[in-house]
C-alpha positions in Angstrom: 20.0 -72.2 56.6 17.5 -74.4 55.1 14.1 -73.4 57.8 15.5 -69.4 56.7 15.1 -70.0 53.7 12.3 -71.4 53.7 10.3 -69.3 56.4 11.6 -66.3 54.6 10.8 -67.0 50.9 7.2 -67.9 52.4 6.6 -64.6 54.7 7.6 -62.5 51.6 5.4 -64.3 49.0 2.4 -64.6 51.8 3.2 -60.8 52.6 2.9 -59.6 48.8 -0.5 -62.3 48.2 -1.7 -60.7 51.5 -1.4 -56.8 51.6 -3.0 -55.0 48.7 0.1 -52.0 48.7 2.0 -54.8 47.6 -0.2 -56.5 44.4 1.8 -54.8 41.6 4.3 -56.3 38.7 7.7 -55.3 40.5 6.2 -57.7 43.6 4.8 -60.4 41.6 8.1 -61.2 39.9 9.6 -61.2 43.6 6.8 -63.7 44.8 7.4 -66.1 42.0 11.3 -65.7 43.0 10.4 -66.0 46.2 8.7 -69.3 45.4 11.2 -71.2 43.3 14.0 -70.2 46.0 11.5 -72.7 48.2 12.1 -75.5 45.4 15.3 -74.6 44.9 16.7 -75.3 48.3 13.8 -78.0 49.0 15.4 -79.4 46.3 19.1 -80.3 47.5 19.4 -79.5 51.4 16.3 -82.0 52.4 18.3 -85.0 50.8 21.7 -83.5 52.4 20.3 -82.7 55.7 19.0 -87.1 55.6 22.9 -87.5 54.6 24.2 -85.8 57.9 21.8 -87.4 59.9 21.6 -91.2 58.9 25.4 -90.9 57.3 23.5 -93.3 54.4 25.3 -91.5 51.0 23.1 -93.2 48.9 20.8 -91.5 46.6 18.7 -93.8 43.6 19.0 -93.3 40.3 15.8 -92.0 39.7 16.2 -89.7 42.5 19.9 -88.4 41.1 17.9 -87.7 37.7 14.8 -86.2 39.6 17.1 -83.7 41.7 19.5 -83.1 38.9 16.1 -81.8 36.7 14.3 -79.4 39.3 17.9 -77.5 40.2 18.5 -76.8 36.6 15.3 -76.0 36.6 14.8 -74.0 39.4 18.4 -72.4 38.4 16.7 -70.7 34.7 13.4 -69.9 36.1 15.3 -67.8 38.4 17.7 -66.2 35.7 14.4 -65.7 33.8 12.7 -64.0 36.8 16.3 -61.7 37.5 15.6 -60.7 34.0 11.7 -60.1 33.9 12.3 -57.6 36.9 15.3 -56.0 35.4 12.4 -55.4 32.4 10.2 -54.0 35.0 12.5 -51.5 36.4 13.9 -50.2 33.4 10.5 -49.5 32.0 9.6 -47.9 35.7 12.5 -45.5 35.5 12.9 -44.9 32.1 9.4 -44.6 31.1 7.6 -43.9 34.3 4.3 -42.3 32.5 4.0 -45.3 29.9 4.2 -48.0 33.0 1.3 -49.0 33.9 0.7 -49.4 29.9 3.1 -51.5 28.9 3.5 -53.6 32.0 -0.1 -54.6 32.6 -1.9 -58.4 34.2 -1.7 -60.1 30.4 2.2 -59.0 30.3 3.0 -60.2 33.6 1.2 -63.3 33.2 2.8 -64.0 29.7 6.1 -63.5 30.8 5.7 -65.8 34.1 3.8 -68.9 31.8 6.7 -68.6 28.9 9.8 -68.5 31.5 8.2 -71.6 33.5 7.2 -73.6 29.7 10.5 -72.7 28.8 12.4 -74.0 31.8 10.7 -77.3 31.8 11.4 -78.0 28.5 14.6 -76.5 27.9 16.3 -78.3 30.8 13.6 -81.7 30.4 16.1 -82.3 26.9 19.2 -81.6 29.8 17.9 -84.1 31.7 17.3 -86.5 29.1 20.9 -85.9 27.6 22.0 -87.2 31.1 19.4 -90.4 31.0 21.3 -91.8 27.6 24.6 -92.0 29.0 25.6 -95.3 30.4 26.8 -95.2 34.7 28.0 -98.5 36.1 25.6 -100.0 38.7 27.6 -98.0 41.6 29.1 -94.3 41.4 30.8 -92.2 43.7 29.3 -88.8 43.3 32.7 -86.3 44.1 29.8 -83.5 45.2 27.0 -82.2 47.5 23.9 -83.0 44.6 23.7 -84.4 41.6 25.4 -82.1 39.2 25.7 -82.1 35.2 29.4 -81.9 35.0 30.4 -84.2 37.7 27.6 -86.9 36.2 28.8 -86.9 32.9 32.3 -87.4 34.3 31.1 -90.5 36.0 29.6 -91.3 32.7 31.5 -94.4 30.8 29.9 -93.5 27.4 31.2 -90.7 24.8 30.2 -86.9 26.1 31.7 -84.6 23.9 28.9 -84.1 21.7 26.4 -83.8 24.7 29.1 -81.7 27.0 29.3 -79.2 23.9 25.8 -79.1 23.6 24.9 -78.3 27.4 28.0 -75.9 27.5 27.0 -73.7 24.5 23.4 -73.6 25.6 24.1 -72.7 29.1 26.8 -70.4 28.2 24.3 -68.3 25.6 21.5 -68.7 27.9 23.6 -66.6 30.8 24.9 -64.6 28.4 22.0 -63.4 26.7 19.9 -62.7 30.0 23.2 -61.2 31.6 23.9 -59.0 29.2 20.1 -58.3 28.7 20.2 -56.9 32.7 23.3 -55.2 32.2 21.9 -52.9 29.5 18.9 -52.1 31.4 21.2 -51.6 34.3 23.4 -49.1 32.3 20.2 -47.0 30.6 18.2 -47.2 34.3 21.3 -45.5 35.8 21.9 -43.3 32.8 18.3 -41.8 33.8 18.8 -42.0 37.2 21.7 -39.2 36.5 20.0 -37.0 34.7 16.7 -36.2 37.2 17.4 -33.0 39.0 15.3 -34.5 41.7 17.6 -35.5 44.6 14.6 -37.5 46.2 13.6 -38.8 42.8 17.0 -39.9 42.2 16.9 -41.9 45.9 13.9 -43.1 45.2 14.6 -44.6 42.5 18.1 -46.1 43.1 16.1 -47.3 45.9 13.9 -49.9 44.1 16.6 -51.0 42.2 19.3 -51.5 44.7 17.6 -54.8 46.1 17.3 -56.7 42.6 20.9 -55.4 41.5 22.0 -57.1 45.0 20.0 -60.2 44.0 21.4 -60.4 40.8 25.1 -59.8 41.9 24.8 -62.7 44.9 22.9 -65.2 42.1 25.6 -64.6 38.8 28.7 -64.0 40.6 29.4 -67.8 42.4 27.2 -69.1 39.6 29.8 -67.5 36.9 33.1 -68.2 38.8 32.3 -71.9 39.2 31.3 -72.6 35.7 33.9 -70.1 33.7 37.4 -70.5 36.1 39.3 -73.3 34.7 40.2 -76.7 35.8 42.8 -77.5 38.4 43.7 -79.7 41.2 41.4 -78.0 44.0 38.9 -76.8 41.8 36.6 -80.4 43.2 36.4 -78.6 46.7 36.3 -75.1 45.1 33.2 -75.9 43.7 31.5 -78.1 46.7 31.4 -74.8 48.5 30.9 -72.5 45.9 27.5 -74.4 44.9 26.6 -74.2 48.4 26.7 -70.4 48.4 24.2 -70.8 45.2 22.4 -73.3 46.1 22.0 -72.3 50.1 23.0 -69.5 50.6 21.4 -67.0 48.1 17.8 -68.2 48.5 18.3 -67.5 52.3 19.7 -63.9 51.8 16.9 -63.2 48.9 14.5 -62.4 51.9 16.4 -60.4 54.0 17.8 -58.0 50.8 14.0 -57.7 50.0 13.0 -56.7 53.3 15.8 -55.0 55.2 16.5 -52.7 52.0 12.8 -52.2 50.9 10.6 -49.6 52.6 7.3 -51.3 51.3 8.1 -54.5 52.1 8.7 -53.1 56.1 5.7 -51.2 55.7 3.5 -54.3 54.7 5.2 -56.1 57.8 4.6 -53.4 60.4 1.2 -53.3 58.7 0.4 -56.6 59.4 2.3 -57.0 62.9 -0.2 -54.0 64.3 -3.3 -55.9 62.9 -2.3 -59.0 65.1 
């Protein structure tokens, strides 16, 4: 899972640097996803691949803390990519003759250098919350990675203050951008209905269909895990629900893009007949 991840995040973002069909906004938001899904799972699976191999469970403090920031934030640069190409597409369908006004280089590159300062420093306080709480010399971490929830549980110092902080700020953040796609879902498929094109209408659900895939496979484990409530299984409920996040979704993310994207098998066929 982890080399298909990898090997596919990196033949989609070398196929959109390298074919010139491909250098336009809706593909440069899917390169930088394409990217930080390489983080993302470099992130965890390298350290639990060593695990399964050497069967040493230890990880270092610093390297707990380390992990714990670049999965948060790996997890909001991606929610802030989901919502830059939901942007994209709802001004491509529902403005088609202002596009190439309103989402020019300057916009694109504004929108990728505030998500990634925003990211960092949003979820650099996170990590820092985490830092100030006091861990006895030896944990047992009930998880695959280094999560916020299940440190703060091993954490013998007061949370509540820090565990409401965290909660609200994630749950707003997720909110916001969620409900920020849905609305641009809703309008782009309210326009979609109303073109007496049949082939216009296909053509566009057709470069939407991929991202509202993406979306769907990112916020529905992400949601389930962090709004279902407590109980007695809800340990190993999460174990394997944050391995369909954190795993499984950056290895699909290639495949949606490719299989259900006729550019995307153009540039590949493309490129195949050149070598």
């Amino acid at each position: 899972m982890y080399l298909l991840a990898v090997m596919g995040n990196l033949i989609i973002a070398a196929l959109i640097c390298g074919v010139p069909q491909l250098h336009t906004p809706m593909y440069f938001f899917l390169c930088n996803l394409s990217s930080v899904d390489i983080v993302y799972v470099s992130t965890i699976l390298p350290k639990m691949l060593s695990i399964i191999i050497t069967e040493d469970k230890t990880i270092s403090y610093s390297g707990c803390i380390t992990q714990l920031y670049f999965f948060i934030f790996c997890a909001d640069a991606e929610n802030s990519i989901l919502t830059c190409m939901a942007y994209d597409r709802y001004v491509a369908v529902c403005s088609p003759l202002h596009y190439s006004m309103i989402i020019t280089k300057k916009v694109c590159f504004i929108l990728t250098s505030s998500y990634i300062i925003f990211s960092a420093m949003n979820f650099l306080m996170f990590t820092l919350l985490i830092c100030t709480l006091s861990f006895c010399y030896s944990c047992k971490i009930n998880h695959v990675f280094c999560e916020v929830r299940v440190l703060m549980a091993l954490s013998s110092s007061d949370i509540t203050s820090r565990e409401f902080v965290i909660f609200a700020e994630a749950i707003c953040l997720v909110i916001a951008t969620f409900l920020f796609i849905l609305t641009s879902y809703v309008r782009i498929i309210s326009s979609i209905l109303t073109m007496n094109s049949d082939k216009g209408r296909r053509k566009a659900f057709s470069s939407c269909s991929s991202h509202i895939l993406t979306v769907l496979l990112f916020y529905g484990p992400f949601s389930f895990m962090y709004l279902k409530p407590e109980s007695e299984h809800s340990k190993e409920q999460d174990k394997i629900l944050s391995m369909f996040y954190v795993a499984l979704v950056p290895m699909l993310n290639p495949f949606v893009y490719s299989l259900r994207n006729k550019d995307v098998l153009g540039a590949i066929r493309k490129v195949t007949q050149k070598k």
